[in-house]
N, CA and C atoms as a LAMMPS dump frame, in Angstrom:
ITEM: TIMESTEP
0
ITEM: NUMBER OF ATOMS
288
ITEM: BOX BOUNDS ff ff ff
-5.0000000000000000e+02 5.0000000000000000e+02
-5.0000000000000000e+02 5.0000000000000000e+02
-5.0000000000000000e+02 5.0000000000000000e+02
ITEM: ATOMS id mol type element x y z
1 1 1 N 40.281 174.975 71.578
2 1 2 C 41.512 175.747 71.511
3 1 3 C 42.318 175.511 72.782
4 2 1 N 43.699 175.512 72.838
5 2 2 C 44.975 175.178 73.666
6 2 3 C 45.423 176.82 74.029
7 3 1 N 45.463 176.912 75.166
8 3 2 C 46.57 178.055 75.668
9 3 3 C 47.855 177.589 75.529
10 4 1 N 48.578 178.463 75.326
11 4 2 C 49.742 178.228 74.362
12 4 3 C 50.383 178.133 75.705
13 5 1 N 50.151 179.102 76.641
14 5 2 C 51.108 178.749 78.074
15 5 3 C 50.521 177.412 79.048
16 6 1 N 49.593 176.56 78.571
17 6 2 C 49.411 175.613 79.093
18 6 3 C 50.231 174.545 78.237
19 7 1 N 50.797 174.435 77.395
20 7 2 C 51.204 173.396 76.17
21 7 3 C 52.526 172.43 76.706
22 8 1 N 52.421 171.579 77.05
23 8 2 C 53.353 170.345 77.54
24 8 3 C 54.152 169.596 76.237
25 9 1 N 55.205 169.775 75.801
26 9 2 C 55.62 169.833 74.59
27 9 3 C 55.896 167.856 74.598
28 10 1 N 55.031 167.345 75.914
29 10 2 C 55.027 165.48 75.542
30 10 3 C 55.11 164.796 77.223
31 11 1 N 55.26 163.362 76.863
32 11 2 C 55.447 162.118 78.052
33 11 3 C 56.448 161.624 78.123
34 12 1 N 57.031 161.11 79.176
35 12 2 C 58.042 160.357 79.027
36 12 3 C 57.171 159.014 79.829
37 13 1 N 57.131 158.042 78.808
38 13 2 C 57.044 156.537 79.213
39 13 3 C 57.422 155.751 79.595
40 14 1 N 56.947 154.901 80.004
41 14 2 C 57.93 153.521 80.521
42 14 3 C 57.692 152.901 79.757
43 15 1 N 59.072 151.761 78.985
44 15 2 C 58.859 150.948 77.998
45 15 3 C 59.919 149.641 78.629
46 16 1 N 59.712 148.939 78.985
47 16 2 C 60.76 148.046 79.432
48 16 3 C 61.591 148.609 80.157
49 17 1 N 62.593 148.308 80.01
50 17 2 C 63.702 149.588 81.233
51 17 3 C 64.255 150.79 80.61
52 18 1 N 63.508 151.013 79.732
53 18 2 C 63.528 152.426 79.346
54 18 3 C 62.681 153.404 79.272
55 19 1 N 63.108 154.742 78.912
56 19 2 C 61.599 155.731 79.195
57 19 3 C 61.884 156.138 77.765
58 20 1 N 60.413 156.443 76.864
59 20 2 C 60.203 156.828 75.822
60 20 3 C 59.66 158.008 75.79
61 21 1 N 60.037 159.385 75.303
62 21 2 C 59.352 160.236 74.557
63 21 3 C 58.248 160.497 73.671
64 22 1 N 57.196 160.262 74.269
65 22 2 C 55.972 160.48 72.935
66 22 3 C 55.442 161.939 72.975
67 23 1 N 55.346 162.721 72.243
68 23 2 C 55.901 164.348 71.85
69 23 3 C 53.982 164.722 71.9
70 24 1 N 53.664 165.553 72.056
71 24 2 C 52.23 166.125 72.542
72 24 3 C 51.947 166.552 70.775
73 25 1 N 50.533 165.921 70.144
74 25 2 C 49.769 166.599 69.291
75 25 3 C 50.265 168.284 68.842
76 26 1 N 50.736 168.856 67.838
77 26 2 C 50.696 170.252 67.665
78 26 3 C 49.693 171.088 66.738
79 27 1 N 48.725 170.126 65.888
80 27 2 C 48.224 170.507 64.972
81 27 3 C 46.475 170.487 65.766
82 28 1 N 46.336 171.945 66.5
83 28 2 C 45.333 172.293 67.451
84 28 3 C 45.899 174.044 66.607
85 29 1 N 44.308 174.303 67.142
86 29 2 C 43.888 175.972 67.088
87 29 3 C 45.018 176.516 68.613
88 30 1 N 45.563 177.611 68.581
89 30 2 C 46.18 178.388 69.673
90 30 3 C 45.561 179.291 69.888
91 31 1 N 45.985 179.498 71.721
92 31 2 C 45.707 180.851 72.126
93 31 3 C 46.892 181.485 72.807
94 32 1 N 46.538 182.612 73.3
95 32 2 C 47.702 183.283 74.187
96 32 3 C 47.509 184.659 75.002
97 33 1 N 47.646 184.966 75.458
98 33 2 C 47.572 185.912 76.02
99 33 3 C 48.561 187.269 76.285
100 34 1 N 50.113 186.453 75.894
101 34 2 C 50.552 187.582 75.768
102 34 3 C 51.464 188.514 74.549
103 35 1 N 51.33 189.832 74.926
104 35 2 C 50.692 190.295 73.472
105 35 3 C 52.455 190.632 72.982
106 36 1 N 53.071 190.499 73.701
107 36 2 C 54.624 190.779 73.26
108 36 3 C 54.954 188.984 72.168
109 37 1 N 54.058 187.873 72.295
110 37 2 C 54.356 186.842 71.531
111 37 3 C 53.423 187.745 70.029
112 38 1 N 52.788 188.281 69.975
113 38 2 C 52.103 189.044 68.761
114 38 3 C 53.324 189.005 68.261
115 39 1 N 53.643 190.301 68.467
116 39 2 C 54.343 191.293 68.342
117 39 3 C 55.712 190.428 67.264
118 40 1 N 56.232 189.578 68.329
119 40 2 C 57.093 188.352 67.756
120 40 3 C 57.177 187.499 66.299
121 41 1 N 55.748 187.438 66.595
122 41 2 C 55.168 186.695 65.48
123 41 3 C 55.116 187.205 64.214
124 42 1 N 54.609 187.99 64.366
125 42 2 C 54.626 189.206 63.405
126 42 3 C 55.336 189.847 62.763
127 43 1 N 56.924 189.926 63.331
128 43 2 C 57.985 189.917 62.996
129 43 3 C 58.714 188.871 62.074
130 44 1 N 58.523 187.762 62.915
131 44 2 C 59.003 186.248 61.88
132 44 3 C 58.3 186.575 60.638
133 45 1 N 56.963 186.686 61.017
134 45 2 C 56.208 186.705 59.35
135 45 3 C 56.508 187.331 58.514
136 46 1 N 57.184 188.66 58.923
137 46 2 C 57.442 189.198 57.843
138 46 3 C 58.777 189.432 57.31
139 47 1 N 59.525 188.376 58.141
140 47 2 C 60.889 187.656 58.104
141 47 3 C 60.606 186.77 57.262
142 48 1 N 60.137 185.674 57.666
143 48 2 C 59.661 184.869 56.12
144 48 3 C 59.629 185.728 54.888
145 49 1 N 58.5 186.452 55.133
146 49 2 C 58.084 186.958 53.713
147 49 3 C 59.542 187.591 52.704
148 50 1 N 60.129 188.278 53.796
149 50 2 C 61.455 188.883 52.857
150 50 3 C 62.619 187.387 52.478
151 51 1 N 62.203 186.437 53.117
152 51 2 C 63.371 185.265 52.839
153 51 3 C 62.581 184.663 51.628
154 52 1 N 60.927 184.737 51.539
155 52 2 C 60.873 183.869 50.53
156 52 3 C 60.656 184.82 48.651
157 53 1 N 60.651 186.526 49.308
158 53 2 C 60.941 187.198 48.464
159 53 3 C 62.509 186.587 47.722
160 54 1 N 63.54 186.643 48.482
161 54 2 C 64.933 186.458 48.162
162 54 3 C 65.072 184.615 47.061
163 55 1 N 64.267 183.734 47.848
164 55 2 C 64.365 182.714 47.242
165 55 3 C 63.629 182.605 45.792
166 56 1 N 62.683 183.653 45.812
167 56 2 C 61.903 183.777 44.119
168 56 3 C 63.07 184.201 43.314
169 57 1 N 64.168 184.953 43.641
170 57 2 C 64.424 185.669 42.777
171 57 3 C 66.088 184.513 42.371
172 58 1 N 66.046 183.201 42.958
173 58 2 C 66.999 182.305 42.828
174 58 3 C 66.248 181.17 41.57
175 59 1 N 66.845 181.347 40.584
176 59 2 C 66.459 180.508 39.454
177 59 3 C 66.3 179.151 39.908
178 60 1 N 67.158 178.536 40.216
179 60 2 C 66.929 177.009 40.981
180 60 3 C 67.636 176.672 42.371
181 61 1 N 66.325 177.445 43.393
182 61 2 C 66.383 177.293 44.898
183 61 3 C 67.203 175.758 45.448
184 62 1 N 66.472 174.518 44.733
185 62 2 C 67.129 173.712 44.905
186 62 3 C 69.114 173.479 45.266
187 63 1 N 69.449 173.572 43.972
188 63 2 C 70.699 173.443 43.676
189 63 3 C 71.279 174.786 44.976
190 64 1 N 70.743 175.57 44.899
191 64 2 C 71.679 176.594 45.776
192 64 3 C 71.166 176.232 47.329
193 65 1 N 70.213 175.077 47.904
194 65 2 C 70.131 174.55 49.044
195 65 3 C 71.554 173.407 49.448
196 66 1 N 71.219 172.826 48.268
197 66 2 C 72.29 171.807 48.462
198 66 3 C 73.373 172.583 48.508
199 67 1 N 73.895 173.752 48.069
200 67 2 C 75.058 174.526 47.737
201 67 3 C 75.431 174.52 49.159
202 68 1 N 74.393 174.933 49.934
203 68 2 C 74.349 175.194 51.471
204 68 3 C 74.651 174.23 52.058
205 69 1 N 73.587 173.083 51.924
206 69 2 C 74.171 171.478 52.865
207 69 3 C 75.278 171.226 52.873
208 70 1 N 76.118 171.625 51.608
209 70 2 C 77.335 170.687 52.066
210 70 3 C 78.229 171.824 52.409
211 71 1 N 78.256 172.932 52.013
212 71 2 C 79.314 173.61 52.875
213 71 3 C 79.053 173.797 54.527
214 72 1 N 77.516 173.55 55.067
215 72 2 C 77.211 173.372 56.307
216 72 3 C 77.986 172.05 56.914
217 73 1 N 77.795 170.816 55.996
218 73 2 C 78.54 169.301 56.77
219 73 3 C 79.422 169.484 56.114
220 74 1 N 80.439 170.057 55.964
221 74 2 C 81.653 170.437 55.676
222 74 3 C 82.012 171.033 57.104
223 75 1 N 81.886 172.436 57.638
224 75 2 C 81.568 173.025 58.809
225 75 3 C 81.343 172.227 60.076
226 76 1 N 80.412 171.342 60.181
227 76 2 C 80.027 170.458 60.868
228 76 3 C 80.904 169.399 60.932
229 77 1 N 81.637 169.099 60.01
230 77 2 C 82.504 168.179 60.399
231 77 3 C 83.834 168.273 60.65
232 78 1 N 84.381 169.512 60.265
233 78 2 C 85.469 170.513 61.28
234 78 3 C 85.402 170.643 62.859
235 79 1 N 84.304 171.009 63.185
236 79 2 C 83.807 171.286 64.362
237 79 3 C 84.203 169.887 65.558
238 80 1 N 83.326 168.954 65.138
239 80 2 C 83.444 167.389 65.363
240 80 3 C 85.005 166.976 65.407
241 81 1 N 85.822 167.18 64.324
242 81 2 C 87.445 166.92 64.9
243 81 3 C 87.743 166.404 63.453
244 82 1 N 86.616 165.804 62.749
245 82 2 C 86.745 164.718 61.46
246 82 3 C 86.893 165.808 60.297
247 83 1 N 87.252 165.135 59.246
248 83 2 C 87.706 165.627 57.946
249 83 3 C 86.816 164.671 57
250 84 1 N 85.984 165.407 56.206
251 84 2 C 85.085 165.224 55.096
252 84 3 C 85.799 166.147 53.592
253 85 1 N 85.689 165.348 52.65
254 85 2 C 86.169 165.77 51.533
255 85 3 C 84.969 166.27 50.754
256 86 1 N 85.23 167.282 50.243
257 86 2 C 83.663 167.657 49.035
258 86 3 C 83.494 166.559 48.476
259 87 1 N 84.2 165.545 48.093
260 87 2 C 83.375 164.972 47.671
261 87 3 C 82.821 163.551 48.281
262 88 1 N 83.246 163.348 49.416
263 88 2 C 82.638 163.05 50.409
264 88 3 C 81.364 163.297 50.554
265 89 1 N 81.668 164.56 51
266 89 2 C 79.986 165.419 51.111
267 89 3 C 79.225 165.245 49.801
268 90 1 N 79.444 165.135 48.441
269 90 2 C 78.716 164.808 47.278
270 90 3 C 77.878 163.77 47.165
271 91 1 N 78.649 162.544 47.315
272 91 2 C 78.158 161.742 47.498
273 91 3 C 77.085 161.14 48.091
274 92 1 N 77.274 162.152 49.977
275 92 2 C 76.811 161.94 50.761
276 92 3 C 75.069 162.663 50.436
277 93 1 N 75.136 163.831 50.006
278 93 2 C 73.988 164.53 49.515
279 93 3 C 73.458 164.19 48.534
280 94 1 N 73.658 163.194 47.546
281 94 2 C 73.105 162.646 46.608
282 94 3 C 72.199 161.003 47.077
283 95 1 N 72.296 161.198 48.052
284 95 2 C 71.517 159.563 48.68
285 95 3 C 70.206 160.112 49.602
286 96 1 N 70.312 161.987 49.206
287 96 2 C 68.718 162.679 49.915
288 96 3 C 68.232 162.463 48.728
């Protein structure tokens, strides 16, 4: 087991004249010690639980994700300065 406050989230390498990122293992047993991350946790979980209550009750989760993607890169591409057309974005979400 890993203490969670010991956890180095990776390396940076040398690769030719560049430095590479190789990202630290995450799939280890945790520990911790402090009890306000409980507390946290515990919360998300049962944050999940009410989000994936909400998504049962969506006939086809799918279609209403994508509903989301593209009005998100729609958003996202306002932001940026550029102009995307829905169906721009259609297109673009049909090549996931």
């Amino acid at each position: 087991m890993q203490k969670l406050e010991d956890f180095k989230s990776g390396n940076y390498i040398k690769v030719n004249d560049y430095k590479s990122f190789i990202p630290s293992k995450i799939n280890t047993e945790w520990i911790w010690n402090d009890s306000e991350l409980n507390k946290l946790l515990f919360e998300a979980t049962l944050q999940l639980g009410t989000l994936n209550g909400f998504a049962e009750q969506i006939p086809n989760i799918d279609i209403y994700i994508k509903m989301h993607v593209k009005v998100e890169a729609n958003k996202s591409s306002r932001i940026e300065g550029t102009r995307t057309t829905i169906d721009e974005i259609k297109m673009l979400i049909m090549t996931f």
